[in-house]
N, C-alpha and C positions, 0 to 999 in steps of 0.2 A: 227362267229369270232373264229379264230383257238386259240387251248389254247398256243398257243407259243408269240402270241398277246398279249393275255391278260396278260402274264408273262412277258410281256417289258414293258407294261401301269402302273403293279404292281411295278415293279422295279422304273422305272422313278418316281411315285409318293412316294414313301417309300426314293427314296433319294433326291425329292424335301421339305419334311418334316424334313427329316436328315438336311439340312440347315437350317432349317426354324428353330425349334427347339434349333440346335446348337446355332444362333445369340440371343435365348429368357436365353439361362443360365445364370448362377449369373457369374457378373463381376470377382468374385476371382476364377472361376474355369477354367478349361482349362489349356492349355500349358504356358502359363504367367507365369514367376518367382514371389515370394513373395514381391519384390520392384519397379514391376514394375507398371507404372500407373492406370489402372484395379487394383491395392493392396491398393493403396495410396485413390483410390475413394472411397474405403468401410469406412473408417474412418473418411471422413468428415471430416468438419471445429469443429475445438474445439474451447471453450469458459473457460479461466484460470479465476477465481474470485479469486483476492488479497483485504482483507481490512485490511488496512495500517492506521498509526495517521496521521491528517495531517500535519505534520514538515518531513514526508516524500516525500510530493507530486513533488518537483520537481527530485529528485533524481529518486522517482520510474516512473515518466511516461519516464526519459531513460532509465531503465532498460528493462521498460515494452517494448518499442520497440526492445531495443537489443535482447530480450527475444522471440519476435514475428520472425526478420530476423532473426534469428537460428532455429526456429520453424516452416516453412510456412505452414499454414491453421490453427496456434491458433493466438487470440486473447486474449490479456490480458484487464479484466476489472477491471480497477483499482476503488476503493470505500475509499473514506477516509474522515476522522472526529474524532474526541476525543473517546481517546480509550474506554474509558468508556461508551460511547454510543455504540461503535462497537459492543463491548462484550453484549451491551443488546441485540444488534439487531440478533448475533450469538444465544446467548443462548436463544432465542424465534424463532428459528426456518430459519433464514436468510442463504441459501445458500452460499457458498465458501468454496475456497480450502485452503487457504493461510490467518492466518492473523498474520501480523506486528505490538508491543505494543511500544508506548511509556514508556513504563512504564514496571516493571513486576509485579506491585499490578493487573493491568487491566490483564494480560497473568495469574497472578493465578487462578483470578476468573473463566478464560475460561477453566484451567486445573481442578478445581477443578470439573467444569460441567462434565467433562470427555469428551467434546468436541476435545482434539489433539491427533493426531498421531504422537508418539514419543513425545520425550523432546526438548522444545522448546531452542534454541541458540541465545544467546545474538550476537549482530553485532554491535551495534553500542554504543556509548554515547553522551548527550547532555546537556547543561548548559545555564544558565539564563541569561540575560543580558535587560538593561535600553532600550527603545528606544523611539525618540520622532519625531516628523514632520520636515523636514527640514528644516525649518525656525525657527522652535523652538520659537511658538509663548509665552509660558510660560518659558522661561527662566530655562530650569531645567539642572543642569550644575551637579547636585549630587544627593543619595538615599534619603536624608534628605528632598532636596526640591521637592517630591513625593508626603509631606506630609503640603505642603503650603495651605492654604487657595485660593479655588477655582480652585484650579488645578484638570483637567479631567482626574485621572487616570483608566484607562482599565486593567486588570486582567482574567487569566484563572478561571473557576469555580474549587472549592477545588476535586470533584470529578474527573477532568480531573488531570493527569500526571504533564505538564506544573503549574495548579494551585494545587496540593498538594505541587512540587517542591518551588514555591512562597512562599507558608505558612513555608515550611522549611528554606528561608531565613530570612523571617518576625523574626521568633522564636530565630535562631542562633546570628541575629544582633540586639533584645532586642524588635523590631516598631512592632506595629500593623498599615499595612495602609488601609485607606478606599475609594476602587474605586467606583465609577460613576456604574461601570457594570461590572460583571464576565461573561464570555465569554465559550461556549464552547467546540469552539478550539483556538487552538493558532493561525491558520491563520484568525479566527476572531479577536481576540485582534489586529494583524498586521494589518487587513483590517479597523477596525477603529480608528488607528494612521494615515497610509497612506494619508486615505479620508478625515484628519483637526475634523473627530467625536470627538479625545482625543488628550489630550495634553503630554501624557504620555503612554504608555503601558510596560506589564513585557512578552519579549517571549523568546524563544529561540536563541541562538546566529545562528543560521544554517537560521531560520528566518530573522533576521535584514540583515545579509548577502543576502541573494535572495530578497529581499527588495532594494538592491544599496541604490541611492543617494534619494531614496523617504524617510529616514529617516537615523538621528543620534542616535548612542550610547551612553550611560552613562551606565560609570562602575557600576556594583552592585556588595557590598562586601558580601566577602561570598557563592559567587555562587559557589563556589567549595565546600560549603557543601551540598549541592543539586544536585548530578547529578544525571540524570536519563540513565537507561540501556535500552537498546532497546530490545527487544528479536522477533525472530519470530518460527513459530509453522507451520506445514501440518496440517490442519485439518483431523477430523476420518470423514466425510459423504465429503470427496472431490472426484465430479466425475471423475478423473484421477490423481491419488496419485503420478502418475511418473510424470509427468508433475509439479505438486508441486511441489515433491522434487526435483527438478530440478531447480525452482524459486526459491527455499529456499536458493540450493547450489550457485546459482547466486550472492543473495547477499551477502553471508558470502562468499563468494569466492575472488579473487584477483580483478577481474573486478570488481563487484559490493564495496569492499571493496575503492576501488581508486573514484569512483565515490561520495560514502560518504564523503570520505574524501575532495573532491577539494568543499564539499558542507557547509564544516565546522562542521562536526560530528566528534568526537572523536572516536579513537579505543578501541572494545569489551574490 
């Protein structure tokens, strides 16, 4: 074989390898601009963790979508329960980026672990109110007859938000009352009015609201010396801090502000 041969056989396999090779590089290298899809795939699907009280739940699962079609490839996974729970399951090691308090007694506790990023911003407010079964099998027409003989009242536990808020109406308006059950979220209290479990319960007005016609109001005086502030915080161990603050600005922002609002929360 003449070496002029073997100099085309060399060629031809050193640039059949030149492709071969080429198609094996990493996706972001090459002539590809920085946004174009080869960029987009290095990043994968993200996973946003928000835990939220839950007196937020209906507001945040639209947000949480609005949050995602502005996003495409995250996911928000919303967690929510009595903040006070939250905060234990945060300061014992529980992953997220994002958590939203009913309360800012629950939001200190998490500052003082030194678990946030940044100073956490109040967005919303929220206030107490009467609620019973639509039929209103116990007749309770006022705060007084909460405290009737054999009436089923349901109550936040004093360690949640909602149930500290309680005890500071109890206080302000003179009664001690005594439910059936303390509850450890609000949308438990609501969930066993709803279902005929009690004949009374104490939640949130933003609650009885997304409740509709499954339950009646009765005024509680004094709930305006009980508001509770909302605040929320960027967690310090969130795996994508921009994307946080990003959910954060959402809701303190106009959009998430108007959503609050049509939800029955008061403003910051």
């Amino acid at each position: 074989m003449t070496r002029r041969v073997k100099a085309l056989r060399v060629a031809a396999i050193a640039a059949v390898l030149g492709t071969v090779l080429a198609g094996c590089g990493s996706p972001t290298s090459g002539g590809g601009d920085a946004g174009g899809p080869a960029a987009a795939s290095s990043d994968g699907d993200r996973t946003l963790t928000v835990y939220a009280a839950a007196s937020l739940a209906d507001t945040f699962d639209q947000l949480g979508k609005d949050f995602e079609e502005a996003h495409p490839g995250t996911t928000v996974a919303l967690n929510y329960g009595g903040s006070s729970g939250l905060v234990q399951q945060l300061t014992e090691g529980a992953p997220a980026d994002v958590f939203a308090s009913a309360d800012q007694k629950n939001m200190t506790k998490l500052t003082d672990a030194q678990l946030n990023d940044g100073e956490p911003t109040i967005f919303a407010t929220n206030t107490l109110t009467i609620v019973v079964p639509a039929d209103n099998p116990a007749d309770i027409t006022s705060f007084e007859d909460l405290r009737k003989g054999g009436v089923k009242l349901v109550t936040c536990a004093s360690e949640v938000p909602c149930g500290s808020a309680t005890q500071t109406v109890e206080k302000v308006n003179g009664v001690t009352l005594e439910p059936v059950s303390e509850e450890g979220s609000v949308t438990d209290v609501l969930g066993k009015v709803t279902s005929g479990q009690a004949d009374a319960g104490i939640v949130y007005v933003t609650d009885a609201k997304s409740a509709g016609d499954k339950v009646t109001t009765v005024g509680l005086p004094k709930a305006d010396q009980a508001i509770n502030k909302y605040p929320i915080v960027t967690l310090k161990d969130a795996k994508n801090t921009e994307l946080a603050a990003e959910f954060e600005k959402l809701v303190t922002g106009p959009q998430g502000q108007e959503g609050l609002k049509k939800a029955g929360f008061g403003a910051p």
